[in-house]
C-alpha positions in Angstrom: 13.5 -35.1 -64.5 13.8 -31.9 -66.6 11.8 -29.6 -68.5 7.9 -28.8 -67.2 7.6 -32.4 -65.7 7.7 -33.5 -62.3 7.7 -37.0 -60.9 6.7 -38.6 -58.1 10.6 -39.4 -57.9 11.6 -35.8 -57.8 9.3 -34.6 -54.8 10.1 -38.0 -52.5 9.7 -37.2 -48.6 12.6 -38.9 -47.0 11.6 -40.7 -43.9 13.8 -42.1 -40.9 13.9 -45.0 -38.6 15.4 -45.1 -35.1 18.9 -45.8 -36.9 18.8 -42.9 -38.6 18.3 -40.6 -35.3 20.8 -39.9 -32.6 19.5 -38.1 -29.1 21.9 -35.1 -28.4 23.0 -34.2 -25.0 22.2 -31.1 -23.6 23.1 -28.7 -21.3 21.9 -30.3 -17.9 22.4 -34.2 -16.3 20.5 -35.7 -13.9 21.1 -38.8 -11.6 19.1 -42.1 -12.8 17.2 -42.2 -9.4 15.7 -38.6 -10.2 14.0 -40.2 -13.3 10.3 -40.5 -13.3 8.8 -43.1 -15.8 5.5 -43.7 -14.7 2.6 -42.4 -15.9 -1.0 -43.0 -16.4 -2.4 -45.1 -19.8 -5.6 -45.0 -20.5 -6.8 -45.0 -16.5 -4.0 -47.5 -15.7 -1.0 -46.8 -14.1 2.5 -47.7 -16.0 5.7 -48.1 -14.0 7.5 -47.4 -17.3 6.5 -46.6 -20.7 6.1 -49.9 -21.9 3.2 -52.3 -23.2 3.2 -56.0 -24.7 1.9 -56.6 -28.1 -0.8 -58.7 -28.3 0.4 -61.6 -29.9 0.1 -65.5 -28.4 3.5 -66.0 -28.5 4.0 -62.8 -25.8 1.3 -63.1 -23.8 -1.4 -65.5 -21.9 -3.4 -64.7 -19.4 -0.8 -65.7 -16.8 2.0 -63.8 -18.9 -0.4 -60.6 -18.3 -0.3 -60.6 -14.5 3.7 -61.4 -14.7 3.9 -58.2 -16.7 1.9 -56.5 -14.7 3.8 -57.4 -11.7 6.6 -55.7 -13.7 4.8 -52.3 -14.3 4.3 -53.2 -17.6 0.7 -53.7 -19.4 0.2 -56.5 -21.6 -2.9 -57.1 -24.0 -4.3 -60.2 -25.1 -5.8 -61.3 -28.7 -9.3 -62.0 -28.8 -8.5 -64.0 -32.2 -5.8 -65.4 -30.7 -5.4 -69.2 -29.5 -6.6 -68.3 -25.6 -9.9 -68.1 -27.3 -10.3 -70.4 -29.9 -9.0 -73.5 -27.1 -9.6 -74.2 -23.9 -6.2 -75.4 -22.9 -4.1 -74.1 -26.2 -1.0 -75.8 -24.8 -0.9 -78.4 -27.9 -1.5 -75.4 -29.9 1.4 -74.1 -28.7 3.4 -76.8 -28.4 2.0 -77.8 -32.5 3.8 -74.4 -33.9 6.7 -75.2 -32.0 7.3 -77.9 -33.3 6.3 -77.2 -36.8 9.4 -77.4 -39.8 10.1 -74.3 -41.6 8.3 -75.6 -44.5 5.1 -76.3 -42.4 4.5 -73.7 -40.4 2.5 -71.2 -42.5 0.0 -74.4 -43.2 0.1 -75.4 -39.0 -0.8 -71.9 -38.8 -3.9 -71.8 -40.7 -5.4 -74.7 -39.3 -5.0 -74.1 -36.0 -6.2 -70.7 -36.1 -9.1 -71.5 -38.6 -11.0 -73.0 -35.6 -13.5 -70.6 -34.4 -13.8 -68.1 -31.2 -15.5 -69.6 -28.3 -17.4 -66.4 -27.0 -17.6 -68.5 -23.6 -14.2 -67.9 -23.3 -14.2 -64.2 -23.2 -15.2 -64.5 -19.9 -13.3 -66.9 -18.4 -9.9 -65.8 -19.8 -11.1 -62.3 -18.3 -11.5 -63.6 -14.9 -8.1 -65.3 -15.0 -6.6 -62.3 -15.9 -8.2 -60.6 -13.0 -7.3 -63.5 -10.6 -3.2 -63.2 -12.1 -2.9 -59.3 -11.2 -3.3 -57.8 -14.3 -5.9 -55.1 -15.9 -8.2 -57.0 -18.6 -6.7 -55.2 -21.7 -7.6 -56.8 -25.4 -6.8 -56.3 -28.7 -9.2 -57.4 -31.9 -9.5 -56.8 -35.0 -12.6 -53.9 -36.4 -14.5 -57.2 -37.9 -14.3 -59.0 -34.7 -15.1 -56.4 -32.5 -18.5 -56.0 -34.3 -18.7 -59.6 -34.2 -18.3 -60.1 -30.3 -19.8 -56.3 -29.3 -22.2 -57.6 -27.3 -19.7 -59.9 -25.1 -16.7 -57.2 -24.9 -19.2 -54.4 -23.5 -21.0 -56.2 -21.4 -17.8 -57.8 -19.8 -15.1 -56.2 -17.3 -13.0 -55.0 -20.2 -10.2 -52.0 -18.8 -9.3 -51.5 -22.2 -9.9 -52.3 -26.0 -7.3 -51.8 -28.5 -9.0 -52.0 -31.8 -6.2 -53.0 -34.0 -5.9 -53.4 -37.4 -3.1 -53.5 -40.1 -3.9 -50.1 -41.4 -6.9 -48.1 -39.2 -8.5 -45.6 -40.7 -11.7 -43.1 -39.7 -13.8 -44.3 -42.6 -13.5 -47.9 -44.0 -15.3 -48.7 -47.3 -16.6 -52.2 -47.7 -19.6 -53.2 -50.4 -19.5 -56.9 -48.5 -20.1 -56.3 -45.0 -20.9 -53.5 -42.8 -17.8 -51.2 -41.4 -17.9 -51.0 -37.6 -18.8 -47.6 -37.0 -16.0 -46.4 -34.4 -17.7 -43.4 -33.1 -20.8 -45.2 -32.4 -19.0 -47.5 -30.7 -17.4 -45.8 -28.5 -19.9 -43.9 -27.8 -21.5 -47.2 -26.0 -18.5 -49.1 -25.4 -18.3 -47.7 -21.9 -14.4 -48.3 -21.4 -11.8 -46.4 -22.8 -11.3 -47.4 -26.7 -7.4 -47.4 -28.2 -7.4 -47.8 -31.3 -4.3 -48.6 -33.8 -2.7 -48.9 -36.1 -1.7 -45.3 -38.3 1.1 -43.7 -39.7 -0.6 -40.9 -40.7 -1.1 -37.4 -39.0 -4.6 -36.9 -40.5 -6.0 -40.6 -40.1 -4.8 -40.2 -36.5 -6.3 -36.7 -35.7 -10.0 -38.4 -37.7 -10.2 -41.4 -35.2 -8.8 -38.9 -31.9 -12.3 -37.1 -32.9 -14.0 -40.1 -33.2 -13.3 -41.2 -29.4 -9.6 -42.8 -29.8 -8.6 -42.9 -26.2 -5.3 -43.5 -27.7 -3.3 -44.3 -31.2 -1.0 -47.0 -32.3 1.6 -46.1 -34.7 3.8 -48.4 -36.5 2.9 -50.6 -40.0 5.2 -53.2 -40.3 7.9 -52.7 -38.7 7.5 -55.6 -36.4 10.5 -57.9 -36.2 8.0 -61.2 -37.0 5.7 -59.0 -39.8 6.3 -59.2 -43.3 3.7 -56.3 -44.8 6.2 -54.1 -45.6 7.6 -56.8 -48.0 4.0 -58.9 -49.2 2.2 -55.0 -49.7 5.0 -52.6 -50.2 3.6 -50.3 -47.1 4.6 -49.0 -44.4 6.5 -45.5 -42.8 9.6 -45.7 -40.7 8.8 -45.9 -37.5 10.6 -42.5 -36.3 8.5 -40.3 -39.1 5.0 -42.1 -38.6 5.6 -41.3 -34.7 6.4 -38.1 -34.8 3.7 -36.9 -37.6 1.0 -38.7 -35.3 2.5 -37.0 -32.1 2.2 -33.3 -34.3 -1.6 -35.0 -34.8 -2.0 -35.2 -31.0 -0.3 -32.2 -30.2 -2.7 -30.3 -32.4 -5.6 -32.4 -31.2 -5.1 -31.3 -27.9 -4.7 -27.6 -28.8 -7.9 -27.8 -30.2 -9.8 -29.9 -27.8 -8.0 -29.8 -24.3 -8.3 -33.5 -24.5 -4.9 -35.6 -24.5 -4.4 -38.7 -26.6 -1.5 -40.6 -25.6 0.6 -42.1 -28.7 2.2 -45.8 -28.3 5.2 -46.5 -31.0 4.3 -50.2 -32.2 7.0 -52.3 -33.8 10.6 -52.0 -34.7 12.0 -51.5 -30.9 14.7 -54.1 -30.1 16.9 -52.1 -27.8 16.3 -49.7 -24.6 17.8 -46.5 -26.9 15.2 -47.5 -29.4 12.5 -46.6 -26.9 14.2 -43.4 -25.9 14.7 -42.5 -29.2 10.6 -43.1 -29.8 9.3 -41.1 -26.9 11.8 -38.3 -28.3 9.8 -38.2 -31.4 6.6 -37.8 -29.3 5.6 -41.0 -28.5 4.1 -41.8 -24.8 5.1 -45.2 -24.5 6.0 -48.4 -27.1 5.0 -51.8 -27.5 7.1 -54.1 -27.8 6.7 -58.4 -28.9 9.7 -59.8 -30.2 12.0 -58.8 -26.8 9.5 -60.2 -24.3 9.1 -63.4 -26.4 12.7 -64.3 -25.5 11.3 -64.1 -21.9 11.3 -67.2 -20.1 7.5 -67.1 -18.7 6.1 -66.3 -22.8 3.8 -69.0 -24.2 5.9 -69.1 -27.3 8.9 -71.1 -26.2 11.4 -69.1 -27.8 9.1 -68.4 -31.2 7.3 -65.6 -32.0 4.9 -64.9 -34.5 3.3 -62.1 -36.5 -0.6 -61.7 -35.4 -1.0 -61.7 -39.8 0.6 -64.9 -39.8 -2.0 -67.1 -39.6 -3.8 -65.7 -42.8 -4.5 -68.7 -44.8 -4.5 -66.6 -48.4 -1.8 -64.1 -48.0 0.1 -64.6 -45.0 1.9 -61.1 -43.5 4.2 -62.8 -40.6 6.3 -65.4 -40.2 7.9 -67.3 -37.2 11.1 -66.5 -36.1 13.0 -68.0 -33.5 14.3 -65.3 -30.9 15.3 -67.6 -28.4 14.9 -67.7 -24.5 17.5 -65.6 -22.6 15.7 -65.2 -19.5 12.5 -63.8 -17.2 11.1 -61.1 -18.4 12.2 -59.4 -15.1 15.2 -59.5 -16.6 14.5 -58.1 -19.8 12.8 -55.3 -18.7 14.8 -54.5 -15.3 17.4 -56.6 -15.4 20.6 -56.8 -14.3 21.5 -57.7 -18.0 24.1 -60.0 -19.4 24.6 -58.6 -23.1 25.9 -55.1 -23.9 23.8 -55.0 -26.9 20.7 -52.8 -25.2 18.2 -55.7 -25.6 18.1 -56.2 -21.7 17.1 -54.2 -19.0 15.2 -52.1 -21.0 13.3 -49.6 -18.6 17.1 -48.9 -17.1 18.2 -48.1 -20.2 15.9 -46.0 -21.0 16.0 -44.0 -17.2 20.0 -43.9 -17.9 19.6 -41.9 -21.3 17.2 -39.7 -19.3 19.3 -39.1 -16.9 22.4 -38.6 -19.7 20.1 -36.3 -21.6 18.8 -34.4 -18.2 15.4 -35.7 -18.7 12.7 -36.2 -15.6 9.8 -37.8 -17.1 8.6 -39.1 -20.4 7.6 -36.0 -21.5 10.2 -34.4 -20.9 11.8 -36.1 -23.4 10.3 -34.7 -26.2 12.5 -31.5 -25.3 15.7 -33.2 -26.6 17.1 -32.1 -29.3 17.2 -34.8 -31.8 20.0 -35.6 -35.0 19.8 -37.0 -38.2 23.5 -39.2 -37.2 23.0 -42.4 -39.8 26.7 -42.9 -38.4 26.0 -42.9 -34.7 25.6 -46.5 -34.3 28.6 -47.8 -36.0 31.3 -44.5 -35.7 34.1 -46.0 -34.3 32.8 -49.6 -33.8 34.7 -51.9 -36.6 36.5 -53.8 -33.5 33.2 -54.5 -31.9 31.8 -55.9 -35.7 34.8 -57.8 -36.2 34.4 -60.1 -32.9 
């Protein structure tokens, strides 16, 4: 536009997502067994920088202690089918089954019955008894709803998650849960998620946020970006909250780990994430090709269920194998999708990294063209 006027079009920010990125070597290279990937989340300790989303197709309880086995951390729904049923296997087995044309409407009945706050204890204690730290996820509305039974439970960690989470909702209908207050009393550590901004995400690291989930719809199984035209590329919206936590830190002394949610299909895809500052990704879609996930070969958007304005869909990502596989291998593809914590510990050791944090001292390029330079034999098989 010309003359004294300025547009919104004019002063656009570009953003990027992890195909826009390339990791550039450096100067040094390290051998693979040097790498260090563990680290400490929240009080528990991560073989890798890894966590599964909490959606039912990814995880049950016995899914949690499998993963956990693994290194990995997993977190469970609390509005999720283990807590609406007793047994959920017809649940399961119901969406399964369910034709394209019926599933949105199998979703909202089965998910319309309500939580059994009876079962917040018993699914805790068979976590406990399958190996894995009692980690849950929930919604702001239903934490206030079931306060009482999460604090009061052996809870390792929350994850307050919603589809945008901000320091200060307004609401003339109900009353916002007040996140300071509650984790003030909560008395276990309190992520909460999920931001793409740098200022929401420095507002809830002073309200208590023992950590920050980043990422709005870039889930392979969420539609928001499309239904509400929102959303950030995954590689901006981590590395504006990491310059959040960074800062936070400066200012405080006290560190807030950042966790990339959503978009991450490949083992460069998490390397590329914890180059932009994050200190670990969850990831749903890739496990739910495991062999041990609930879902059978679906997954499923945790907005999916909505019965007015559904935000996810099913999509069918198959079973290729365990999830031992997936995450250590040895994998069968060449695609990056398997043996993701060796993938990642080979570009560290390509890129002369030792730890997680270390790579946020790569240098990294805007290369569009990286991915496909050279590859038109490989897209024509």
């Amino acid at each position: 536009m010309s003359g004294p006027f300025i547009s919104k079009i004019d002063t656009l920010r570009p953003a990027f997502g992890f195909d826009d990125i390339s990791l550039a070597p450096g100067t040094d290279t390290i051998d693979p067994a040097d790498v260090d990937l563990t680290q400490e989340f929240c009080g528990i300790p991560l073989a890798e920088p890894i966590i599964a989303s909490a959606m039912d197709a990814v995880v049950s309880p016995t899914t949690a202690g499998v993963l956990r086995g693994l290194g990995s951390l997993a977190f469970i729904n609390l509005e999720g089918l283990w807590f609406r049923y007793e047994d959920p296997a017809a649940q399961y087995a119901t969406i399964i089954a369910a034709t394209a044309d019926k599933v949105q409407a199998t979703f909202a009945e089965l998910y319309a019955a309500p939580i059994r706050p009876e079962l917040i204890a018993r699914r805790i204690a068979e976590m406990r008894a399958a190996g894995a730290p009692v980690a849950i996820a929930a919604t702001p509305q239903a934490v206030g709803k079931y306060a009482d039974a999460l604090i009061g439970a052996d809870v390792d960690l929350l994850l307050i998650q919603s589809q945008v989470s901000s320091a200060r909702h307004i609401a003339s209908g109900y009353a916002p849960l007040e996140l300071s207050e509650f984790v003030k009393r909560a008395g276990m550590p309190v992520a909460i998620g999920n931001t793409t901004n740098a200022e929401a995400a420095y507002a809830l690291m002073e309200q208590g946020a023992a950590a920050v989930f980043v990422g709005v719809g870039p889930g392979n199984a969420c539609t928001t970006r499309e239904v509400l035209g929102i959303g950030v590329p995954q590689v901006t919206a981590v590395s504006d909250v990491a310059a959040a936590r960074d800062a936070f830190f400066a200012a405080t002394g006290r560190y807030v780990p950042v966790v990339a949610d959503g978009g991450i299909r490949k083992g460069g895809e998490i390397a590329k994430a914890l180059a932009v500052g994050a200190d670990a990704v969850m990831i749903g879609s890739p496990l739910a090709r495991g062999s041990e996930a609930p879902g059978g070969g679906f997954n499923w958007g945790m907005a999916a269920p909505s019965p007015t304005l559904p935000r996810g869909t099913r999509i069918n990502v198959g079973t290729v194998g365990s999830m031992e596989q997936i995450l250590h291998g040895p994998s069968r593809v060449t695609d990056g999708s398997e043996n993701l914590a060796g993938a990642v510990r080979q570009s560290a050791a390509a890129l002369g990294v030792q730890n997680v944090r270390g790579f946020r001292n790569v240098e990294v390029i805007y290369a569009p063209a990286a991915a496909t330079e050279g590859k038109s034999w490989q897209r024509g098989r």
